[in-house]
N, CA, C and O atoms as a printed pandas DataFrame, in Angstrom:
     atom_number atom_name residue_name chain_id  residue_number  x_coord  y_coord  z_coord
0              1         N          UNK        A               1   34.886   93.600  -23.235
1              2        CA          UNK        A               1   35.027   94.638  -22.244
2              3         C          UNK        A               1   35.148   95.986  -22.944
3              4         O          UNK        A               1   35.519   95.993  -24.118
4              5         N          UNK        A               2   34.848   97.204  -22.279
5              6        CA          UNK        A               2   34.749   98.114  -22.789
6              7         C          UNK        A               2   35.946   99.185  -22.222
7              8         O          UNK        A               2   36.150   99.055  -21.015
8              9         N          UNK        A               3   36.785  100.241  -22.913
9             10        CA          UNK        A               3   37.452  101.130  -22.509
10            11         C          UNK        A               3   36.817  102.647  -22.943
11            12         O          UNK        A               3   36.212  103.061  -23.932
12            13         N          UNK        A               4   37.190  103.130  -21.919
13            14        CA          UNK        A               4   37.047  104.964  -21.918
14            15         C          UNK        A               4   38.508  105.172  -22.095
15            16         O          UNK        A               4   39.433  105.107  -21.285
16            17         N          UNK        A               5   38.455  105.579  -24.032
17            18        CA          UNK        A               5   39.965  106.700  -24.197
18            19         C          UNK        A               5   39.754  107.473  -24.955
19            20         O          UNK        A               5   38.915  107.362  -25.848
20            21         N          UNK        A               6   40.870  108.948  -24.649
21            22        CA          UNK        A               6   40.580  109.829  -25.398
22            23         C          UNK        A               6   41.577  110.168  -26.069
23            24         O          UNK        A               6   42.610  110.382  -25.434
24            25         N          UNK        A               7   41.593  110.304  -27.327
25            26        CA          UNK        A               7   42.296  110.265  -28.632
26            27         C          UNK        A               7   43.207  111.720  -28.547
27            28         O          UNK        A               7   42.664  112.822  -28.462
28            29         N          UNK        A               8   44.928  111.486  -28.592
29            30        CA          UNK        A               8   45.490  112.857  -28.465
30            31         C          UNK        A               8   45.200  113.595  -29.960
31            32         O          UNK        A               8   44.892  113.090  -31.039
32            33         N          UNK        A               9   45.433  115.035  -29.563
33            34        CA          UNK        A               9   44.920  116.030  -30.726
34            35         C          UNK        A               9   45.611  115.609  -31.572
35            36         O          UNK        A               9   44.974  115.146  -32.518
36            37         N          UNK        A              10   47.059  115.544  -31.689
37            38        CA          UNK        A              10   47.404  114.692  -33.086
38            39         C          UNK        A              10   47.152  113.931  -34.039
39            40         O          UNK        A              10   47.653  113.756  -35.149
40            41         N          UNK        A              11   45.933  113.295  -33.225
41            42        CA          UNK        A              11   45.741  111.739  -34.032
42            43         C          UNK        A              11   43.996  112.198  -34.093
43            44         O          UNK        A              11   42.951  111.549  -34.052
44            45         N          UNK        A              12   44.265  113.372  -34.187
45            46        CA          UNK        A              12   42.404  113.467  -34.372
46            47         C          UNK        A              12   41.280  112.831  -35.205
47            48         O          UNK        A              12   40.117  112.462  -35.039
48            49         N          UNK        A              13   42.372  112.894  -36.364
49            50        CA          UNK        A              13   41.423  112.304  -37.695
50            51         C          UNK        A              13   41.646  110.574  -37.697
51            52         O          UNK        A              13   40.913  109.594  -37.565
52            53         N          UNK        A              14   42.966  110.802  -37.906
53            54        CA          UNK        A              14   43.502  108.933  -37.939
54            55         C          UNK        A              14   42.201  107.903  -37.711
55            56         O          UNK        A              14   41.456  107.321  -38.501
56            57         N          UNK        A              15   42.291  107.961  -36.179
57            58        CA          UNK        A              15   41.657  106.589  -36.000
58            59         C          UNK        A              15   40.341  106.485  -35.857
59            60         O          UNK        A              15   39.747  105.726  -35.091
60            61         N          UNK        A              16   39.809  107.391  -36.736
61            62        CA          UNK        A              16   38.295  107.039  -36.958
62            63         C          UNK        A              16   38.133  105.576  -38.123
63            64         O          UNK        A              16   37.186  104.789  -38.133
64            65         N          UNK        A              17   39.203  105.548  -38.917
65            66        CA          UNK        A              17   38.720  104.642  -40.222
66            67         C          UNK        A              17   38.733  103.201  -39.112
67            68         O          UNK        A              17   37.833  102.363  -39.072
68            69         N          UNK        A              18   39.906  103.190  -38.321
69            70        CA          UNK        A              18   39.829  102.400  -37.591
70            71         C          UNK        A              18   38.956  101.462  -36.843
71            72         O          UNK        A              18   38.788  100.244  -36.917
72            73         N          UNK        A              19   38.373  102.545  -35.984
73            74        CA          UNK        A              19   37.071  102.171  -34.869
74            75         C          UNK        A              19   35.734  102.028  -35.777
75            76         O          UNK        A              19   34.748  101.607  -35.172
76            77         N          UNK        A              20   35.548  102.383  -37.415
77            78        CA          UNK        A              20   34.945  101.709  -37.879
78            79         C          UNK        A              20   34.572  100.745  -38.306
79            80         O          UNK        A              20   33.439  100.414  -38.654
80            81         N          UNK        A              21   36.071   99.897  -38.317
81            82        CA          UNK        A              21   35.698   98.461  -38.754
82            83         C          UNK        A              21   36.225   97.315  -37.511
83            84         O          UNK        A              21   36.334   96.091  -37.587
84            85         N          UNK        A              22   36.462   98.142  -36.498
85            86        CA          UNK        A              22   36.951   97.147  -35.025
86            87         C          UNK        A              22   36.033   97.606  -34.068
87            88         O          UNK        A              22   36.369   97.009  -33.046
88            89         N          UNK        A              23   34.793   98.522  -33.724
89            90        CA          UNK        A              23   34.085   98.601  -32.706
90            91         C          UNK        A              23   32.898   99.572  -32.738
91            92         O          UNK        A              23   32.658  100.719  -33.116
92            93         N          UNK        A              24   32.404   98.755  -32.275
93            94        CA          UNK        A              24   30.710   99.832  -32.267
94            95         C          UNK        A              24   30.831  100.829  -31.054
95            96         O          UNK        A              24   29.913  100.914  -30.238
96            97         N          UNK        A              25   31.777  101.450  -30.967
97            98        CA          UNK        A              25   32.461  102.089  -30.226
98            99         C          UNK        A              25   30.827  103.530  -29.831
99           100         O          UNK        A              25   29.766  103.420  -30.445
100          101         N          UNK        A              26   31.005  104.421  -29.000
101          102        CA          UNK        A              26   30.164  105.299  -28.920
102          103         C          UNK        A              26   31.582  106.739  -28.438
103          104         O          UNK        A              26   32.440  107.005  -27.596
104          105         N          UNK        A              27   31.003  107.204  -29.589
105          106        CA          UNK        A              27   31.788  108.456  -29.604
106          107         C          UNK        A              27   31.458  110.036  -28.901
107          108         O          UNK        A              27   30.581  110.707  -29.444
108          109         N          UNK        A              28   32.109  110.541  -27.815
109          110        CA          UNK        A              28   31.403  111.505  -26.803
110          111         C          UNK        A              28   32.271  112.743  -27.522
111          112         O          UNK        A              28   32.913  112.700  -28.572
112          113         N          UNK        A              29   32.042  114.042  -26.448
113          114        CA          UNK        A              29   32.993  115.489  -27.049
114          115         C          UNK        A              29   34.146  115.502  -26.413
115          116         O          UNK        A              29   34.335  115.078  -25.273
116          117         N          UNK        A              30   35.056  116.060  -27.240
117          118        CA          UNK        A              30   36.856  116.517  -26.491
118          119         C          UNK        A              30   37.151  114.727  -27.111
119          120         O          UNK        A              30   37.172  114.065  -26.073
120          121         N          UNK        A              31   37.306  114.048  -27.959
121          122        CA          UNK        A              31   37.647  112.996  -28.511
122          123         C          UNK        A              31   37.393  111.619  -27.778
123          124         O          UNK        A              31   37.894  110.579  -28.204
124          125         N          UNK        A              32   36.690  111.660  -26.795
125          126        CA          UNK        A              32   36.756  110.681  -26.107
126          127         C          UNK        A              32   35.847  109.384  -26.578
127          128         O          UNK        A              32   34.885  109.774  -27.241
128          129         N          UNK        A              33   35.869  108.594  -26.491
129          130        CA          UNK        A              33   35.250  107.194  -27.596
130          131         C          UNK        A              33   35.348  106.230  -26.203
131          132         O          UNK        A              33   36.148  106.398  -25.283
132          133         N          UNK        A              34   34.377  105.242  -26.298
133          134        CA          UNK        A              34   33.997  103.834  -25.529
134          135         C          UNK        A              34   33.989  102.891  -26.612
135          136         O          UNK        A              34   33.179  102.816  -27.536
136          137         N          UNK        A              35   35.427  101.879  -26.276
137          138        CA          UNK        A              35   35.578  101.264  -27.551
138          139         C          UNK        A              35   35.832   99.888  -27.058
139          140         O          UNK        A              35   36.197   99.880  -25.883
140          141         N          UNK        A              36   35.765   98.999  -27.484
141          142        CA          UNK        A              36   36.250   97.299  -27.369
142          143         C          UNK        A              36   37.685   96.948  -27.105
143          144         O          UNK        A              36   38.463   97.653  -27.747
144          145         N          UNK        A              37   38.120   96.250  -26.506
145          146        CA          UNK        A              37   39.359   95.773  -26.328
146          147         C          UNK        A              37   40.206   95.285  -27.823
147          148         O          UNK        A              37   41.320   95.651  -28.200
148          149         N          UNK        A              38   39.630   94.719  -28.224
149          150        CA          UNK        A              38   39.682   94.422  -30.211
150          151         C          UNK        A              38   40.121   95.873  -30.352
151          152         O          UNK        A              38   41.321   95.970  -30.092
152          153         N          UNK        A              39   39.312   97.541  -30.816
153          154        CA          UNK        A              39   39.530   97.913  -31.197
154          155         C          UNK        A              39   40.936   99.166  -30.267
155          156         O          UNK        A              39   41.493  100.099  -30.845
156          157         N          UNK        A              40   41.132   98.823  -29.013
157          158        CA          UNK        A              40   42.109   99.287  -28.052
158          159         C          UNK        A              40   43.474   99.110  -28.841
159          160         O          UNK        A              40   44.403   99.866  -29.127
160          161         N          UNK        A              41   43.059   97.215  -29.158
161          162        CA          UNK        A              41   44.380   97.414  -29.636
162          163         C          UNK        A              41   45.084   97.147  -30.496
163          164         O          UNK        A              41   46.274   96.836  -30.516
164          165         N          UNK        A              42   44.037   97.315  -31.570
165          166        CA          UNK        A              42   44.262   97.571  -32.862
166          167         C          UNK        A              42   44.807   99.207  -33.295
167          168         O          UNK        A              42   45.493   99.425  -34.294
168          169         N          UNK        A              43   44.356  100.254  -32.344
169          170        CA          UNK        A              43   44.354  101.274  -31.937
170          171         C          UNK        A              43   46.350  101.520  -31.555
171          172         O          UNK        A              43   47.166  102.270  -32.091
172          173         N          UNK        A              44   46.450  100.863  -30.822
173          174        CA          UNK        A              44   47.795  100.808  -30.582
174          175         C          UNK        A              44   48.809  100.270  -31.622
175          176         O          UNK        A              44   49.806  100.986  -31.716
176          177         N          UNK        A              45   48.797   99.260  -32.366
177          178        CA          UNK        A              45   49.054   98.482  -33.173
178          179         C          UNK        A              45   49.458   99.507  -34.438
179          180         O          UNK        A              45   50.523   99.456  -35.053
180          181         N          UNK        A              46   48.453  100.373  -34.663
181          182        CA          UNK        A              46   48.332  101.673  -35.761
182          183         C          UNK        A              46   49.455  102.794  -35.485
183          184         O          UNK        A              46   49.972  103.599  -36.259
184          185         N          UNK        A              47   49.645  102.571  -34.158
185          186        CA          UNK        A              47   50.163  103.456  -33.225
186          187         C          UNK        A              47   49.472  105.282  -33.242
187          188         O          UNK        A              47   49.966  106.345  -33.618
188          189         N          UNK        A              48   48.289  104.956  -32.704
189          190        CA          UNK        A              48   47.413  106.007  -32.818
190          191         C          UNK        A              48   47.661  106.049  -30.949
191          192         O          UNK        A              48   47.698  105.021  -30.273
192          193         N          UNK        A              49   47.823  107.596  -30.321
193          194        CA          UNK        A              49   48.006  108.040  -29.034
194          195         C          UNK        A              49   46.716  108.312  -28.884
195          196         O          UNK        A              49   45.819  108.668  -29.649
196          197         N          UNK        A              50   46.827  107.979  -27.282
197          198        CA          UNK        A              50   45.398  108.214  -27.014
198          199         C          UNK        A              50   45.936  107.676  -25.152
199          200         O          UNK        A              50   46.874  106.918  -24.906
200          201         N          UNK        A              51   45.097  108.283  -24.198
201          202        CA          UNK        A              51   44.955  108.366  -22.754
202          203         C          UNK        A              51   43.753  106.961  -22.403
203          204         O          UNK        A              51   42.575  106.882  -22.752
204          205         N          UNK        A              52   44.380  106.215  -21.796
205          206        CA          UNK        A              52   42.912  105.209  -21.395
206          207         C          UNK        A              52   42.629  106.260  -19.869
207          208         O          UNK        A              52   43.400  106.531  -18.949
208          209         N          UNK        A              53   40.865  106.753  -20.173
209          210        CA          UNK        A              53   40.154  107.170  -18.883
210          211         C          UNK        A              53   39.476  106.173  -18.103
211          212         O          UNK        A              53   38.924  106.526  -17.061
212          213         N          UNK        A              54   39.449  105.161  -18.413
213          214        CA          UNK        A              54   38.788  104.122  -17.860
214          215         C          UNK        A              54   39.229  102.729  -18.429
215          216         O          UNK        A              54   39.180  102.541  -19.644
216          217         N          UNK        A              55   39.588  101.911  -17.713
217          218        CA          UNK        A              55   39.463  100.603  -18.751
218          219         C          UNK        A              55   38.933   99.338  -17.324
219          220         O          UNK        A              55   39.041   99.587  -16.123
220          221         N          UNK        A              56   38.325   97.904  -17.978
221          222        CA          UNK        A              56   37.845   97.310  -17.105
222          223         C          UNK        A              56   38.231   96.679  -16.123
223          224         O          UNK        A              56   39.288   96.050  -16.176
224          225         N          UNK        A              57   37.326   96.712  -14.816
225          226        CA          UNK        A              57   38.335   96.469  -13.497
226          227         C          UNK        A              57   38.560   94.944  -13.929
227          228         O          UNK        A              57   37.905   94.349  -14.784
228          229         N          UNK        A              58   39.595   94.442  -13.186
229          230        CA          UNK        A              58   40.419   92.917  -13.231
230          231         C          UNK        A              58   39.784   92.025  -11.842
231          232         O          UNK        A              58   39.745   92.166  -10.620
232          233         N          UNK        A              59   39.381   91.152  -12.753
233          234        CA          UNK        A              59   38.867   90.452  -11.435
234          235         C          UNK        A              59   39.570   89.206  -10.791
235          236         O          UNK        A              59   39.621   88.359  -11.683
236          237         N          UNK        A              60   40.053   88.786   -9.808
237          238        CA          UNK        A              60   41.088   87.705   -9.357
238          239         C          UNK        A              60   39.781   86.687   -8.944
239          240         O          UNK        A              60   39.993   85.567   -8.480
């Protein structure tokens, strides 16, 4: 599954080394990245901040 988040200014640089080796992520402007659930939360794990703009709907 895929998430829309955008990386707070703090952590601008950080979690690029990251999303290089956890997701073929596609990277847009103003920090925002479409990244894998793998690399979400590996992302967190780092404790890199960041806003989820989207993440995938839940299906019952």
């Amino acid at each position: 599954m895929k998430h829309v988040i955008q990386i707070a200014p703090e952590d601008d640089v950080r979690p690029w080394g990251i999303l290089v080796r956890h997701s073929p992520g596609i990277a847009l402007p103003n920090r925002i990245v479409i990244v894998s659930d793998e690399a979400v939360k590996t992302l967190r794990e780092a404790g890199v901040r960041f806003d989820e703009l989207a993440a995938p709907a839940v299906q019952e």
